[in-house]
C-alpha positions in Angstrom: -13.4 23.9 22.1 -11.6 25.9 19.6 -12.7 24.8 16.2 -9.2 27.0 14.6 -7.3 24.2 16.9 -9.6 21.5 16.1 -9.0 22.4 11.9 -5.0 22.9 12.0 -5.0 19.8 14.3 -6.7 17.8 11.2 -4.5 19.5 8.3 -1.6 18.5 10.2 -3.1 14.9 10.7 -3.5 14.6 6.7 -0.7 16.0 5.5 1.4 13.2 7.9 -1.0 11.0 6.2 -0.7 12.0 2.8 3.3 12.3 3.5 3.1 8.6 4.6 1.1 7.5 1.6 3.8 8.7 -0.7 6.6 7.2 1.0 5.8 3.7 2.4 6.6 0.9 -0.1 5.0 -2.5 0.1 6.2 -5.4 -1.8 4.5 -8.5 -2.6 5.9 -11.3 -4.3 4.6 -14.4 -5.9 5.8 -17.6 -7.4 8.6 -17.5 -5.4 9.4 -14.4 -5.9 9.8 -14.5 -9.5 7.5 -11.9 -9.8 7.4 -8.4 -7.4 5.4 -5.7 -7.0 5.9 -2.5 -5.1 3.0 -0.6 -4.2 3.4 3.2 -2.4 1.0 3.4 0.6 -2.2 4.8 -1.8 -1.8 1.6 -3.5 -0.2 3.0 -6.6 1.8 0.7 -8.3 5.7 2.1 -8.3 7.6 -0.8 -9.1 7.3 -4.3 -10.9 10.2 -7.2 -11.8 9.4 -10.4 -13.5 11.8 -13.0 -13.9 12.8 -14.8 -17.0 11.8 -17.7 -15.8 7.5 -16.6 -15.3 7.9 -15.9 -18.7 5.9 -19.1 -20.8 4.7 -17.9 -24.2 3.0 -20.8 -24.1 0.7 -20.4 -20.5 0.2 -16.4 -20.5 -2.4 -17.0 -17.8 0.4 -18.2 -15.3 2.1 -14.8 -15.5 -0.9 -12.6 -15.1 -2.0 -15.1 -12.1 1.6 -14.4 -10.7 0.9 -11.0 -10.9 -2.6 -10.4 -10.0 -1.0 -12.8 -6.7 1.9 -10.1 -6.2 -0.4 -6.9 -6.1 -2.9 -8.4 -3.5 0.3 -9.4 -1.5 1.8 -5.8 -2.0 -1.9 -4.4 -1.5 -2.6 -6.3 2.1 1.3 -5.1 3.2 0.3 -1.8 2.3 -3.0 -1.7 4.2 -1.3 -3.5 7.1 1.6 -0.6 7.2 -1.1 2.4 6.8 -3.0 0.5 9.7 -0.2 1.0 11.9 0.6 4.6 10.6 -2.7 5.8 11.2 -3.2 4.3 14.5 -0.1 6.1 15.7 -1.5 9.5 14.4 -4.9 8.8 15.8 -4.0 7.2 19.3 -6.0 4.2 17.7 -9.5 6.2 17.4 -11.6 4.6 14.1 -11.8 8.5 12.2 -14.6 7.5 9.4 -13.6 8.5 6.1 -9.6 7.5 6.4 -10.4 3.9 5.1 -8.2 2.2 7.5 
């Protein structure tokens, strides 16, 4: 086995990944979609929009429980997306370390 091959075939594998990462967008909503968030495929928040309407000076706790509800919707799209991403660059083999 050439370990040369074995190394350029692995670069190429996470750069496609890394590549992937940046461009996928997830979006989770909540409340009806009064509140969105965008996620890239690390997870890294690239987008948020909050309606009027989730605004309540007088419940704060409804808005952050609106958004906290929007990440882990964005989050668990995101995982599901990189799930399929990386079981098409890996013919579905489980490659410890890629957290997927």
């Amino acid at each position: 086995m050439d370990m040369r091959f074995l190394m350029k075939q692995a670069q190429a594998m996470q750069s496609k990944l890394q590549e992937a990462q940046a461009n996928l967008r997830a979006e989770g909503t909540a409340g009806g979609a009064m509140v969105k968030v965008t996620l890239n495929g690390a997870k890294e928040l690239v987008g948020i929009s909050i309606a009027k309407e989730a605004m309540d000076p007088e419940d704060p706790s409804m808005l952050e429980d609106l958004v906290l509800a929007a990440f882990k919707d964005a989050s668990a799209k995101a995982d599901e997306a990189m799930g399929k991403i990386t079981g098409g660059l890996t013919g579905g083999l489980k490659i410890p370390g890629l957290g997927f």
